[in-house]
N, C-alpha and C positions, 0 to 999 in steps of 0.2 A: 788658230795656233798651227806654224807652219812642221813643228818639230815634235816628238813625243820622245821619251825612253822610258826602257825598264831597262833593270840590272845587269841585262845582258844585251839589250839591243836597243838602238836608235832608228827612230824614224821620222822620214822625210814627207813633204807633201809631196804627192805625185808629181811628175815633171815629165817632159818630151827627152827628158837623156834616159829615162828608163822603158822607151819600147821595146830594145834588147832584152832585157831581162822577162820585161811583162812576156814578151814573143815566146822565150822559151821553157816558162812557166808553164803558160798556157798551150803549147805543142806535144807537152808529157803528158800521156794518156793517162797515165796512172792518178798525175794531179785532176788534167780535166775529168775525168770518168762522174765528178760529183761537183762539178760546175757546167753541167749541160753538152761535154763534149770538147774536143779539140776544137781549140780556134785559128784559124788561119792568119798567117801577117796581117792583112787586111784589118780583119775582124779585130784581132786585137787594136790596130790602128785606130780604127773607130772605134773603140772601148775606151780608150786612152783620151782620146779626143771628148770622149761626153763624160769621163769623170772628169777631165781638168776645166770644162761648162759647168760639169757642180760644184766644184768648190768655189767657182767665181760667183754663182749661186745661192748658195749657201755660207759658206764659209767652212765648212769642214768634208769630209771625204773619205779615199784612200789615202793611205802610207804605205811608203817602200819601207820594209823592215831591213837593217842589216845588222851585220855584226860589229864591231867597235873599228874593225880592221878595214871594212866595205863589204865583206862578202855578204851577196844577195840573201836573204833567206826566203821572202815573197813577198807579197802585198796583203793589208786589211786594213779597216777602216768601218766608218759607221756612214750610212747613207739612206735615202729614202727608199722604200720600197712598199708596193701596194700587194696582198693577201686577202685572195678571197673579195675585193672591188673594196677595201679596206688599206686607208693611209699607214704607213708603219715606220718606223726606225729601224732599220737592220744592224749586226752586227755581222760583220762579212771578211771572211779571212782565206786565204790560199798560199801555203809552204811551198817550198821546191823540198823535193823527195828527202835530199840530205839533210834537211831538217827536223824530217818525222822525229818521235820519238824521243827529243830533246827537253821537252816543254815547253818551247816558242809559242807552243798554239795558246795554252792557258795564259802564260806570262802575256800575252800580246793581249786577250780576250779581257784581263783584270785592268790593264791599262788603260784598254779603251771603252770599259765601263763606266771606270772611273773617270775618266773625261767627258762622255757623254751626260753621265746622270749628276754628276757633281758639277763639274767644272761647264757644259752646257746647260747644266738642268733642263733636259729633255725627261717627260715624263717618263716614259719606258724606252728598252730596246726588244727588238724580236732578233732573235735567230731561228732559221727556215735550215731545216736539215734531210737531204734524203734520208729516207726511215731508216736503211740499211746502211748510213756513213756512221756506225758507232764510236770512232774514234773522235768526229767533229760534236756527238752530241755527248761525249761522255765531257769534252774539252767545255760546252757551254755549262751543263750539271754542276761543275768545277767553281766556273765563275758565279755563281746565283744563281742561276737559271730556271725555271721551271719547266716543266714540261706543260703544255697548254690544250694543244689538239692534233691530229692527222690534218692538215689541208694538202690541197692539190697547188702544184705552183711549179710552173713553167711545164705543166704538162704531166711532172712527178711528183706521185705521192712522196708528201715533207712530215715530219713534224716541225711545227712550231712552239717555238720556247719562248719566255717570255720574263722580264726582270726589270721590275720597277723600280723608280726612285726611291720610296721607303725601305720596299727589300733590298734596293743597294746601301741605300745608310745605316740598316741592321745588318748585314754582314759587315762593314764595314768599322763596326763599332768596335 
């Protein structure tokens, strides 16, 4: 599925017209600080390049979030990731600044819940949170989430959260 929305926002499959955006996303320090650090044009370059290999892959991915109008709000999406030498499904999401606070982050999080565990029927999703980003993990607690354990990933101490298919069909009920 190339498109998703909620109530307030549409999203796109990732494409090569949003390395703009991705670039200066990923350039604010205040966003990267809890995605491993500022990424350089480059980097982001290659970012963009091996999600749009995953979704040719897979079939599902990141999405540009925007608002009805176009304005950017970031990217999220669901994708593989391994924790701890362990296969996983992530749930993975990144705003630009002006969108704190709005509730993008949940609206976006229940969306693609719901697409994952329904509409993929993928068993679980994980989300991986630095321990100290409390506003990314209070955003998973929101959607189903549970909290699971402390691991290490990418170097930093995360929690990992975790939300299954069944626990997505009983909130869902």
């Amino acid at each position: 599925m190339d498109r998703l929305a909620t109530a307030r926002l549409i999203a796109e499959r990732l494409d090569e017209r949003d390395l703009p955006d991705l670039v200066a996303l990923h350039l604010d320090p205040d966003v990267s600080r809890y995605l491993g650090g500022i990424r350089s044009v480059e980097a982001t370059g290659a970012y963009l390049a091996a999600n749009l290999v995953h979704w040719d892959r897979y079939g599902f991915g990141l999405w540009i979030w925007r608002t009805p109008d176009g304005v950017f709000v970031g990217r999220a999406g669901i994708r593989p990731l391994t924790v701890e030498g362990v296969p996983e499904i992530e749930i993975a999401y990144a705003l630009v600044r002006d969108a704190w606070g709005r509730g993008y982050a949940g609206e976006i999080a229940e969306r693609l819940v719901e697409h994952a565990l329904r509409r993929l029927a993928l068993p679980s999703l994980v989300g991986v949170v630095m321990i100290d980003h409390g506003a990314s993990r209070r955003v998973l607690e929101r959607a189903g989430f549970a909290f699971e354990r402390e691991v290490v990933h990418a170097g930093e101490p995360c929690a990992l959260y975790r939300l299954s298919r069944l626990a997505g069909d009983a909130t869902a009920a």
